[in-house]
PDB file of N, CA, C and O in Angstrom:
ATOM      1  N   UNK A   1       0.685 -20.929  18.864  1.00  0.00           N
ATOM      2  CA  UNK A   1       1.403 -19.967  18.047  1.00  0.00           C
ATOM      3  C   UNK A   1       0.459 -18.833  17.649  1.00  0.00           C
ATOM      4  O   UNK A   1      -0.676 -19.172  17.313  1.00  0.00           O
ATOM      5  N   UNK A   2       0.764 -17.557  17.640  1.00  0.00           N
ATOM      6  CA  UNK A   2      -0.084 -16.596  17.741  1.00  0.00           C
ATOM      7  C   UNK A   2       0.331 -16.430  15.685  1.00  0.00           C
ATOM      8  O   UNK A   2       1.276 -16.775  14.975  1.00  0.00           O
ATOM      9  N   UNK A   3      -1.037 -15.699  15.443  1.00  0.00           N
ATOM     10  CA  UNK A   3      -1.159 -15.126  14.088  1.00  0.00           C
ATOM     11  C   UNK A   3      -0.119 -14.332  13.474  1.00  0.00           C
ATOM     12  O   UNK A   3       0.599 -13.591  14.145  1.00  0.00           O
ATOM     13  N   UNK A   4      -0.021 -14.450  12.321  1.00  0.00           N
ATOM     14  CA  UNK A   4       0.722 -13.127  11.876  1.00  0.00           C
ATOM     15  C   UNK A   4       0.080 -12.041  11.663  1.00  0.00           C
ATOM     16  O   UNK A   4      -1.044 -12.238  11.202  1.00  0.00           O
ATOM     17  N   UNK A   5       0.394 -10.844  11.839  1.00  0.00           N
ATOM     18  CA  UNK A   5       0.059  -9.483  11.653  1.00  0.00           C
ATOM     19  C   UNK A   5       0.236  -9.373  10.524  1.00  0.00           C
ATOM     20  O   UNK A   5       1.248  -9.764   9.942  1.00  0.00           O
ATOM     21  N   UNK A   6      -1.265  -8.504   9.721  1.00  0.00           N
ATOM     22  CA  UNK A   6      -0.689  -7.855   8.310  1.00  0.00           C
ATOM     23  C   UNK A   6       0.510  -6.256   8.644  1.00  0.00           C
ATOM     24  O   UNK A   6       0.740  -5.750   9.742  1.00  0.00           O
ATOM     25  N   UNK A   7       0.907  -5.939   7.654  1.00  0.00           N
ATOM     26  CA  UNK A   7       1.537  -5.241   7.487  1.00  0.00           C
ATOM     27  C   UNK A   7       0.915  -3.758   6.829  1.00  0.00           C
ATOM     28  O   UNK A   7       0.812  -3.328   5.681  1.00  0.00           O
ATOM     29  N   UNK A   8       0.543  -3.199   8.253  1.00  0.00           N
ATOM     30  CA  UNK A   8      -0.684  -2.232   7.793  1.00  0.00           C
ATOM     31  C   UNK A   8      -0.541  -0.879   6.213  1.00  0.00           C
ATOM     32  O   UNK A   8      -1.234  -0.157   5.497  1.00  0.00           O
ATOM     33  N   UNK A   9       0.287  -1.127   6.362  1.00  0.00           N
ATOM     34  CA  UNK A   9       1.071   0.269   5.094  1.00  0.00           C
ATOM     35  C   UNK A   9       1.300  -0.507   4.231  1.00  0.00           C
ATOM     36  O   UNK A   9       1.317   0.007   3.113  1.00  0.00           O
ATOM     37  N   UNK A  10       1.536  -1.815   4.282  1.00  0.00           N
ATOM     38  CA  UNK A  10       1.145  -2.369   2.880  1.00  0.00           C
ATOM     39  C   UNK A  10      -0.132  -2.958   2.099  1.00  0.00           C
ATOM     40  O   UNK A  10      -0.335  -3.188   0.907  1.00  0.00           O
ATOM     41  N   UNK A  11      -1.068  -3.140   3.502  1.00  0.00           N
ATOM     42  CA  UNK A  11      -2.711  -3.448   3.104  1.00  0.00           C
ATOM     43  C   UNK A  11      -2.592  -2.158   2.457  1.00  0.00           C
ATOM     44  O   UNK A  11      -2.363  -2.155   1.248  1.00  0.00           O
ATOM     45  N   UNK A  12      -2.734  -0.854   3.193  1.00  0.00           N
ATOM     46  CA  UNK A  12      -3.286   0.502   2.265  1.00  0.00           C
ATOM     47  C   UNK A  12      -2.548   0.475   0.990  1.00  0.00           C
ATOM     48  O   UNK A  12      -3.157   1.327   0.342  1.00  0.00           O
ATOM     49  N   UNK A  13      -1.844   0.135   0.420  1.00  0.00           N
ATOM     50  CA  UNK A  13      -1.379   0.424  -0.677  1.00  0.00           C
ATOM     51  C   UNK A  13      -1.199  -0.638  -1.327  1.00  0.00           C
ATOM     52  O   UNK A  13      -0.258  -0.455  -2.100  1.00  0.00           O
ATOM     53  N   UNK A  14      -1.572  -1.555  -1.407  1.00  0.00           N
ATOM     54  CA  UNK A  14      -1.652  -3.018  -2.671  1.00  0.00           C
ATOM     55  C   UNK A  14      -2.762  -3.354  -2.305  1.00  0.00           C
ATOM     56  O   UNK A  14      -3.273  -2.975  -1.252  1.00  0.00           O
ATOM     57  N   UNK A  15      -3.546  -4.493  -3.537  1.00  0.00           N
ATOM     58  CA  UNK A  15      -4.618  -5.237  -3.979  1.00  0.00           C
ATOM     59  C   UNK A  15      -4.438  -6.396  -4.395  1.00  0.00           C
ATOM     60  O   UNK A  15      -3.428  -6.191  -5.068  1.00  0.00           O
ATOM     61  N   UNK A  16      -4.634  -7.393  -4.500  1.00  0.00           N
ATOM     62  CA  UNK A  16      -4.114  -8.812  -5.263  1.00  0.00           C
ATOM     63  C   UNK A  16      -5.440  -8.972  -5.443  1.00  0.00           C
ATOM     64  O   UNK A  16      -6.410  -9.172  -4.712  1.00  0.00           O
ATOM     65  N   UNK A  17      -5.102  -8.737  -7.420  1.00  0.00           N
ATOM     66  CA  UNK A  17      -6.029  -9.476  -8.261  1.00  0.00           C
ATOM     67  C   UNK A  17      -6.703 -10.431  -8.571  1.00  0.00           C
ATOM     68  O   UNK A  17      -6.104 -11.425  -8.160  1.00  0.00           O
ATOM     69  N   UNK A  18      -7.940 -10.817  -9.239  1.00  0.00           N
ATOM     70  CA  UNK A  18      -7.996 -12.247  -9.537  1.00  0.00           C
ATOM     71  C   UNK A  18      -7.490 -12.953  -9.739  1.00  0.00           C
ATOM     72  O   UNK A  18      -7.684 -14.089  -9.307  1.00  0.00           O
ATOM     73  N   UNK A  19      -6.339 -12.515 -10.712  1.00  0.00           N
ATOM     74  CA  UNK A  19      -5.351 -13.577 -11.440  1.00  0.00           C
ATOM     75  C   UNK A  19      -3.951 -13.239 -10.808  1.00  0.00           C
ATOM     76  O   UNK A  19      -2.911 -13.279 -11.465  1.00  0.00           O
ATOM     77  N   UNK A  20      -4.028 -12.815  -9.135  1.00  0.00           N
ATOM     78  CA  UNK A  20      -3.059 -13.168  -8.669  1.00  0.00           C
ATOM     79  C   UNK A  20      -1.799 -12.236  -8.491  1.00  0.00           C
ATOM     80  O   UNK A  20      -0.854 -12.420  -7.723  1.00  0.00           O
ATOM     81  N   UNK A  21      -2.040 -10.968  -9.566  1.00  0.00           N
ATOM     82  CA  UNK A  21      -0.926 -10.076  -9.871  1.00  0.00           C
ATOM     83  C   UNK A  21      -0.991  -9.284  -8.380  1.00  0.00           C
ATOM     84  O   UNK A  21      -1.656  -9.681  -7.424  1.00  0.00           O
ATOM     85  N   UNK A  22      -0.427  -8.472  -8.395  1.00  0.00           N
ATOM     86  CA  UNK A  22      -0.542  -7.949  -6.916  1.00  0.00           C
ATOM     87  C   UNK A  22      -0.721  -6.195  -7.796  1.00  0.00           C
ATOM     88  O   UNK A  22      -0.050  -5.938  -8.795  1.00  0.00           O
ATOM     89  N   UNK A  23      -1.581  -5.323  -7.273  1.00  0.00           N
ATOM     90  CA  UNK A  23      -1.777  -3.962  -8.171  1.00  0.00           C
ATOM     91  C   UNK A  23      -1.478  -3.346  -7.271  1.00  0.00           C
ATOM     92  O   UNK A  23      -1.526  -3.832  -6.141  1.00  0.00           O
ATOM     93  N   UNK A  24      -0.954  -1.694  -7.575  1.00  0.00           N
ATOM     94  CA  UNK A  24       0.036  -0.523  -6.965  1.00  0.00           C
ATOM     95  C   UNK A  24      -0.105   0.441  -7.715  1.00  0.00           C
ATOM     96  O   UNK A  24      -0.070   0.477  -8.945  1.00  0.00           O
ATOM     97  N   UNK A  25      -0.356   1.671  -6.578  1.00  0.00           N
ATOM     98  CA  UNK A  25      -0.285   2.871  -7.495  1.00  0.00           C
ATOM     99  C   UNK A  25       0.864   3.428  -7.736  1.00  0.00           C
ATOM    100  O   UNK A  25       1.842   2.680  -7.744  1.00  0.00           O
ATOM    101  N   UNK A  26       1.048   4.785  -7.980  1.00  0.00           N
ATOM    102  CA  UNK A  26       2.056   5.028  -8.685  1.00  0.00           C
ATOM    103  C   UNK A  26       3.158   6.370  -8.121  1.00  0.00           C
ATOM    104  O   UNK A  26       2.695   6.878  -7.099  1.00  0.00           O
ATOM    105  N   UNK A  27       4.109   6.837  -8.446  1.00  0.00           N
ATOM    106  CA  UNK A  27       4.339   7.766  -7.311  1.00  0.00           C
ATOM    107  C   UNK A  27       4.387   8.722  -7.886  1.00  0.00           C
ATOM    108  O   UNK A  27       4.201   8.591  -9.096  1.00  0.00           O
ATOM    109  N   UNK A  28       4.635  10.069  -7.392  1.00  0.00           N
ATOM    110  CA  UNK A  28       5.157  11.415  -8.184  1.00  0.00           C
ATOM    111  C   UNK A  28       3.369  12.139  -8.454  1.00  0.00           C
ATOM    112  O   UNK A  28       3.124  13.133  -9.138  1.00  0.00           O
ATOM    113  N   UNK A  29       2.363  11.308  -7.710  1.00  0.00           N
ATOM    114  CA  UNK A  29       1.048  12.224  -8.680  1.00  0.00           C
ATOM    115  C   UNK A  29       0.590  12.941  -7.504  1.00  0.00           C
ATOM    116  O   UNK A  29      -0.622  13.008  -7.300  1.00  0.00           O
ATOM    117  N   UNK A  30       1.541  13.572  -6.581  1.00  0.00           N
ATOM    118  CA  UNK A  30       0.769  14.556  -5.343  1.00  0.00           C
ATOM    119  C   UNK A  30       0.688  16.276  -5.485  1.00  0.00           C
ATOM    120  O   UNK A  30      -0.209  16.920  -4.941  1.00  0.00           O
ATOM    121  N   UNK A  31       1.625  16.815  -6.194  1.00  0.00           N
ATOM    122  CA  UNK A  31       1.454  18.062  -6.491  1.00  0.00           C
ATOM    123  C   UNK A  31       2.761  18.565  -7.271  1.00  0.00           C
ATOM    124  O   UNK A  31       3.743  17.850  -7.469  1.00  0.00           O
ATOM    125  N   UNK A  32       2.667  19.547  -7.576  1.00  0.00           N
ATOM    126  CA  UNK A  32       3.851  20.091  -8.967  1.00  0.00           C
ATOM    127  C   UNK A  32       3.669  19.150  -9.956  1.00  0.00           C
ATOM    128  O   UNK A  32       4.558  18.312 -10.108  1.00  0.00           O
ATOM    129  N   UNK A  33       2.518  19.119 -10.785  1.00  0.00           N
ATOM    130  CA  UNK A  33       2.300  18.449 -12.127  1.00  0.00           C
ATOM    131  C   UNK A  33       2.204  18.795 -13.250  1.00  0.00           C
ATOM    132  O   UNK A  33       1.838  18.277 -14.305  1.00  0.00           O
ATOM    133  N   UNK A  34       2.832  20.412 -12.705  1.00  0.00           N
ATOM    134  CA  UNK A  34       2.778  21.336 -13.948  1.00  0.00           C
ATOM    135  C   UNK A  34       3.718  21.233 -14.741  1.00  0.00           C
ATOM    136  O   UNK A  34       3.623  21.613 -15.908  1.00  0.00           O
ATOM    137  N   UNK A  35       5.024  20.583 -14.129  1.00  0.00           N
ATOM    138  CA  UNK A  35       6.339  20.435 -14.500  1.00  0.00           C
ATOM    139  C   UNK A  35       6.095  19.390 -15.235  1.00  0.00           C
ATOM    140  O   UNK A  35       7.082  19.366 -15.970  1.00  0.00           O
ATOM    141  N   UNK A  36       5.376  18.430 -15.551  1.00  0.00           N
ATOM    142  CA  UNK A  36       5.100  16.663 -15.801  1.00  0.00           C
ATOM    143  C   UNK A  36       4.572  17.426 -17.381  1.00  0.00           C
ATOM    144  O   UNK A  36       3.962  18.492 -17.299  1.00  0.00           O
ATOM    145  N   UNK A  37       4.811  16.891 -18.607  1.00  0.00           N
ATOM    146  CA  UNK A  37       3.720  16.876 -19.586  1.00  0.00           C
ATOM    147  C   UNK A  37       2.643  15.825 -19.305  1.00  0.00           C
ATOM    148  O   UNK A  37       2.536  14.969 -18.428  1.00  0.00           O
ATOM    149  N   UNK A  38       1.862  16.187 -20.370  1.00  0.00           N
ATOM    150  CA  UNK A  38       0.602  15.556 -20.292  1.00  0.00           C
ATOM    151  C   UNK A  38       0.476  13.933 -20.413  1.00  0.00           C
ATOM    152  O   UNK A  38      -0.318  13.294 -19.722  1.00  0.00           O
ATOM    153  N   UNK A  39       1.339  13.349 -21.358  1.00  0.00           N
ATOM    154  CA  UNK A  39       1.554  12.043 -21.109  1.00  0.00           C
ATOM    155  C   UNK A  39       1.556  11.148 -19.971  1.00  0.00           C
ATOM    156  O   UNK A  39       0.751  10.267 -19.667  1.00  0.00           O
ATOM    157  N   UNK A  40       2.901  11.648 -19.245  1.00  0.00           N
ATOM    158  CA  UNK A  40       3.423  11.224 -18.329  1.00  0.00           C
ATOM    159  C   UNK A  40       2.162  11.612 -17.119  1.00  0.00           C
ATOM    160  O   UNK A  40       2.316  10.885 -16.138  1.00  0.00           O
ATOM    161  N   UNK A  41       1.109  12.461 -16.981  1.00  0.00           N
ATOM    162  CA  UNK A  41       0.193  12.649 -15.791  1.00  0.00           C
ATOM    163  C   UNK A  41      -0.749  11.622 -16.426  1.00  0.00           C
ATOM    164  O   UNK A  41      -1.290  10.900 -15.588  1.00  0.00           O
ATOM    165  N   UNK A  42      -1.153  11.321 -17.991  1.00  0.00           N
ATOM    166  CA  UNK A  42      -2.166  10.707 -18.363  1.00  0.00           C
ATOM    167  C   UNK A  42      -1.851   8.759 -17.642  1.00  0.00           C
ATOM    168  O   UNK A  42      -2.692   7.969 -17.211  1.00  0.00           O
ATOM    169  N   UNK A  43      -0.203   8.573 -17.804  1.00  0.00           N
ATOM    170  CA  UNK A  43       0.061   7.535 -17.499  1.00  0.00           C
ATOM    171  C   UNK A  43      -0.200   7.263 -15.970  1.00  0.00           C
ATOM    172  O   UNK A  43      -0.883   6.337 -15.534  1.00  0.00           O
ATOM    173  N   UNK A  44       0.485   8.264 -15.191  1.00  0.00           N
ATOM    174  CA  UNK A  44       0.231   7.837 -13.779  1.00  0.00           C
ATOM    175  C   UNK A  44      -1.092   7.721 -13.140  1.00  0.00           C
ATOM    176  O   UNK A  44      -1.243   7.737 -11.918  1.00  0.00           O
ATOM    177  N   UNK A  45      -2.302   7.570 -14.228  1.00  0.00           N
ATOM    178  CA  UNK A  45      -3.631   7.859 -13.849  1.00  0.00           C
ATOM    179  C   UNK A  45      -3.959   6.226 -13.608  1.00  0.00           C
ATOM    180  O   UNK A  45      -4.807   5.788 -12.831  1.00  0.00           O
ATOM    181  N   UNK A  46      -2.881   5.270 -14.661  1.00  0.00           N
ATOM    182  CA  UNK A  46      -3.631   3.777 -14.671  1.00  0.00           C
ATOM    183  C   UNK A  46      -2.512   2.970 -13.486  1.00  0.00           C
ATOM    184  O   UNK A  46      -1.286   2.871 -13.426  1.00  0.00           O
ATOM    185  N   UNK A  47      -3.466   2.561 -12.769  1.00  0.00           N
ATOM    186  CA  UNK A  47      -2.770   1.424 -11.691  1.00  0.00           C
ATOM    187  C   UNK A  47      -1.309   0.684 -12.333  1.00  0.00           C
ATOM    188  O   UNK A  47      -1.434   0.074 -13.395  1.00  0.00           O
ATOM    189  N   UNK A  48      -0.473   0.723 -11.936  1.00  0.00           N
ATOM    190  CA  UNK A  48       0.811  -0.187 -12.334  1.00  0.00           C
ATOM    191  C   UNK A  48       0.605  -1.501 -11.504  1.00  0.00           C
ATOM    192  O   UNK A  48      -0.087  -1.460 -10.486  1.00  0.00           O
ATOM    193  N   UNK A  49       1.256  -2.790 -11.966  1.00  0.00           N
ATOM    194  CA  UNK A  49       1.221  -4.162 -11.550  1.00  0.00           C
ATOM    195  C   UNK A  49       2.708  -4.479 -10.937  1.00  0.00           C
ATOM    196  O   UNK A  49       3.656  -4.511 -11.722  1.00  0.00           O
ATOM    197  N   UNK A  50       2.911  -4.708  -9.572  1.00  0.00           N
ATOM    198  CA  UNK A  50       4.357  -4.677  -8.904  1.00  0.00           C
ATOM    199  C   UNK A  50       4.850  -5.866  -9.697  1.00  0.00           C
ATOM    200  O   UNK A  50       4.187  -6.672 -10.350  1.00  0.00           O
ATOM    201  N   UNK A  51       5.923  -5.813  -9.535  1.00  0.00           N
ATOM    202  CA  UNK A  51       7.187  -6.777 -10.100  1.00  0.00           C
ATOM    203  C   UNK A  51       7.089  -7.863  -9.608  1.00  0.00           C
ATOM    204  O   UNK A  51       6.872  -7.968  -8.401  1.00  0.00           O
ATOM    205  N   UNK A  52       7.272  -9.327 -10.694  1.00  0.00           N
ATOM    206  CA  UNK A  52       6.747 -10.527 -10.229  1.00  0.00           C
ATOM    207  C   UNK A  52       8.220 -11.256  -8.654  1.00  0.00           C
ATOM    208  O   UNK A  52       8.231 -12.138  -7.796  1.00  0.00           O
ATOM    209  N   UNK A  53       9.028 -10.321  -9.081  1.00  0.00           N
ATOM    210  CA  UNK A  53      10.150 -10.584  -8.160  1.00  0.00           C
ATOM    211  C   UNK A  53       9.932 -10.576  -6.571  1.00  0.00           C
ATOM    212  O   UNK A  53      10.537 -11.192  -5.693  1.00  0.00           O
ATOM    213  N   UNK A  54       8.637  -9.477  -6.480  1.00  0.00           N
ATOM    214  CA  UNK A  54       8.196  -8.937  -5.154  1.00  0.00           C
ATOM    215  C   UNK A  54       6.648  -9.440  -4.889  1.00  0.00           C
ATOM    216  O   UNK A  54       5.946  -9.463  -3.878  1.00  0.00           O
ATOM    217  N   UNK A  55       6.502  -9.713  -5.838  1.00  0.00           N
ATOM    218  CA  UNK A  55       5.144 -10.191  -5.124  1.00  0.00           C
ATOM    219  C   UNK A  55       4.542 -11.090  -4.187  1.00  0.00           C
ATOM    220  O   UNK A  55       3.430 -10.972  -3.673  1.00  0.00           O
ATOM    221  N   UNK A  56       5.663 -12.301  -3.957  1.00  0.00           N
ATOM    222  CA  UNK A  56       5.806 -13.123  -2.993  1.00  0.00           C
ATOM    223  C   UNK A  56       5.980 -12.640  -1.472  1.00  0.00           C
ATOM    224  O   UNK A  56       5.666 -13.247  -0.449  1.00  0.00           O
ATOM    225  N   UNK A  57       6.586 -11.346  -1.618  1.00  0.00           N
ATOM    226  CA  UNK A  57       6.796 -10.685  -0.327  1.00  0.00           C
ATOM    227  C   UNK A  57       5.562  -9.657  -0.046  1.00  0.00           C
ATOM    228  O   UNK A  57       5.169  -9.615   1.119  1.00  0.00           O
ATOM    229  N   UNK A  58       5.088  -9.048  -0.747  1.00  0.00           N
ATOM    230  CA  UNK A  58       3.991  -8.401  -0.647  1.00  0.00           C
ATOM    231  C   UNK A  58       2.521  -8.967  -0.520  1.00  0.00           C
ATOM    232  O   UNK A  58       1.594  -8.290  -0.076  1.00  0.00           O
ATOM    233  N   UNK A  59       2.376 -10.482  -1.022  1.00  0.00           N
ATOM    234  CA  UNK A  59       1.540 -10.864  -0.102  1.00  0.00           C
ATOM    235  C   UNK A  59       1.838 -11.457   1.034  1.00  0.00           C
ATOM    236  O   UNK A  59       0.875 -11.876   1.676  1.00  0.00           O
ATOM    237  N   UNK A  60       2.636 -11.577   1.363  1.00  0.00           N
ATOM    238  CA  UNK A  60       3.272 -12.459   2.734  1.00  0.00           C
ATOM    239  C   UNK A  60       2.824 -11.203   3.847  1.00  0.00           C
ATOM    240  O   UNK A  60       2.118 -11.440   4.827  1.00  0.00           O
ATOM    241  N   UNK A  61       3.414  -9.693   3.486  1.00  0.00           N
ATOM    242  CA  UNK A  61       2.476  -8.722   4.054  1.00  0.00           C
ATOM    243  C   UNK A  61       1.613  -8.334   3.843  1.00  0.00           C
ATOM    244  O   UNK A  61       1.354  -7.180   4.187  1.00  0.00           O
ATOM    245  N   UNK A  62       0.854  -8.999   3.261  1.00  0.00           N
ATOM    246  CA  UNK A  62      -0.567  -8.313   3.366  1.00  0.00           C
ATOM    247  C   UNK A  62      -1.607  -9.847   3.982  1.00  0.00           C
ATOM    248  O   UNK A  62      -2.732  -9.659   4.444  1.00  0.00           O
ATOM    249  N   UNK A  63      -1.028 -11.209   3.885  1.00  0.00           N
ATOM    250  CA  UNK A  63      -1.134 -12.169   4.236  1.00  0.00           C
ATOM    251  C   UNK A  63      -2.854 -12.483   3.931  1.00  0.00           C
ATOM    252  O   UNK A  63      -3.346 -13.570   4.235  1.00  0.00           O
TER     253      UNK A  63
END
Protein backbone atom coordinates (compact mmCIF):
# COMPACT_ATOMS: atom_id res chain seq x y z
CA UNK A 1 0.00 0.00 0.00
CA UNK A 2 1.58 3.17 -1.06
CA UNK A 3 1.76 6.35 1.48
CA UNK A 4 -0.49 9.05 1.80
CA UNK A 5 0.34 12.34 0.31
CA UNK A 6 0.30 15.49 2.44
CA UNK A 7 -1.88 17.98 1.21
CA UNK A 8 0.55 20.58 0.02
CA UNK A 9 -1.68 23.96 0.52
CA UNK A 10 -2.51 22.81 3.66
CA UNK A 11 1.19 22.06 5.02
CA UNK A 12 1.80 25.92 3.86
CA UNK A 13 -0.82 27.19 5.83
CA UNK A 14 -1.31 25.26 9.28
CA UNK A 15 1.05 24.23 12.25
CA UNK A 16 -0.02 21.77 14.98
CA UNK A 17 0.99 22.85 18.28
CA UNK A 18 2.36 21.26 21.24
CA UNK A 19 -0.77 20.88 22.79
CA UNK A 20 -2.23 19.66 19.71
CA UNK A 21 -4.38 22.76 18.58
CA UNK A 22 -3.83 23.07 14.98
CA UNK A 23 -2.70 27.23 14.31
CA UNK A 24 -3.89 29.44 11.11
CA UNK A 25 -3.48 32.65 9.92
CA UNK A 26 -5.90 34.93 9.20
CA UNK A 27 -7.55 36.42 6.09
CA UNK A 28 -8.32 39.94 4.75
CA UNK A 29 -4.43 41.20 5.82
CA UNK A 30 -3.13 41.54 1.97
CA UNK A 31 -3.85 45.08 0.96
CA UNK A 32 -6.66 47.90 1.35
CA UNK A 33 -6.11 48.20 5.19
CA UNK A 34 -6.85 51.56 5.10
CA UNK A 35 -10.48 50.80 5.09
CA UNK A 36 -9.89 48.30 8.38
CA UNK A 37 -9.54 50.50 11.75
CA UNK A 38 -6.81 49.95 13.81
CA UNK A 39 -8.18 47.27 16.01
CA UNK A 40 -9.31 45.02 13.65
CA UNK A 41 -5.44 45.21 11.68
CA UNK A 42 -3.98 45.02 15.39
CA UNK A 43 -6.11 41.69 15.70
CA UNK A 44 -5.28 40.06 12.45
CA UNK A 45 -1.58 40.40 13.50
CA UNK A 46 -2.08 37.31 16.23
CA UNK A 47 -2.29 33.71 14.75
CA UNK A 48 -6.02 32.38 15.16
CA UNK A 49 -6.48 28.54 16.42
CA UNK A 50 -8.84 26.52 13.69
CA UNK A 51 -12.02 25.10 15.00
CA UNK A 52 -11.89 21.98 17.11
CA UNK A 53 -14.63 20.63 14.55
CA UNK A 54 -11.85 20.68 11.75
CA UNK A 55 -8.99 19.81 13.16
CA UNK A 56 -9.27 16.17 12.71
CA UNK A 57 -9.36 16.84 9.03
CA UNK A 58 -6.59 19.18 8.87
CA UNK A 59 -4.25 16.97 10.30
CA UNK A 60 -5.29 14.04 8.32
CA UNK A 61 -3.92 16.65 5.55
CA UNK A 62 -1.14 17.58 6.70
CA UNK A 63 -0.63 13.86 8.08
Amino acid sequence: MPKMKSVKGAVKRFKVKKNGQVKRGRAFRSHILTKQDAQTRREQNQPAVVAASDVKNIKAMIN
